[in-house]
C-alpha positions in Angstrom: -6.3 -6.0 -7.5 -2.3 -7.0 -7.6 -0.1 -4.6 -6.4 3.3 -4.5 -5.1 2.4 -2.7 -1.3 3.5 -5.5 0.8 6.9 -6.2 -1.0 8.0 -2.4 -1.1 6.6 -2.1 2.3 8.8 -5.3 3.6 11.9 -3.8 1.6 11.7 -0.8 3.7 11.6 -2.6 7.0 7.8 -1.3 8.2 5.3 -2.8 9.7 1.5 -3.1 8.6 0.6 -1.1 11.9 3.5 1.5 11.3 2.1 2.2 7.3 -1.4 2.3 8.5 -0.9 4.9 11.1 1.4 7.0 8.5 -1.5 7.2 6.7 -4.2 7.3 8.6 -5.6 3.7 7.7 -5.8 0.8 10.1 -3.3 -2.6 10.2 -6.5 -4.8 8.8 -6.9 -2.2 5.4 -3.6 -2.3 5.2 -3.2 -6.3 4.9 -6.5 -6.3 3.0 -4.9 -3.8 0.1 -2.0 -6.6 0.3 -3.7 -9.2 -0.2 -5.7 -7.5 -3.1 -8.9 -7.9 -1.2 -9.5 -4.2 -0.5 -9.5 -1.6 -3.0 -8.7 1.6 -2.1 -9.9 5.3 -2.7 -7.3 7.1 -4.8 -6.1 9.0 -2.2 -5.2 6.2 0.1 -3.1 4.7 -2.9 -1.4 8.2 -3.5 -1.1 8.4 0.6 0.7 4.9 0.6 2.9 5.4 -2.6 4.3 8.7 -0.8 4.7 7.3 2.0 6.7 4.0 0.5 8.7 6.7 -1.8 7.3 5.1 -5.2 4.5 6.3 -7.6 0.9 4.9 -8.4 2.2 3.2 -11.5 5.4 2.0 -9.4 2.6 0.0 -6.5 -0.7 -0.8 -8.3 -0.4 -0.4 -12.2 -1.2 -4.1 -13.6 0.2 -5.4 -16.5 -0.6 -8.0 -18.1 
């Protein structure tokens, strides 16, 4: 799965460890959502994208 998690969360100047305890994730699901290798339950995606200030559409919507 693409997404747009590790750019938004580099624009904003946080680390993986500092997003993962925001919401309540660890660094290694973090970096594995980045990578596309994880995917994650709903409410982790709507956790992250209020936490990076963007919306589900704005992080993980594909278009092709």
């Amino acid at each position: 799965m693409k997404n747009k998690v590790k750019i938004t969360r580099m624009e904003l100047s946080i680390t993986q460890e500092q997003l993962a305890k925001k919401v309540g994730a660890t660094r290694q699901t973090i970096g594995l959502i980045e990578k596309g290798e994880y995917n994650p339950s709903l409410h982790l995606c709507m956790t992250i994208a209020k936490e990076l200030g963007k919306t589900l559409d704005e992080l993980f919507w594909e278009v092709e």
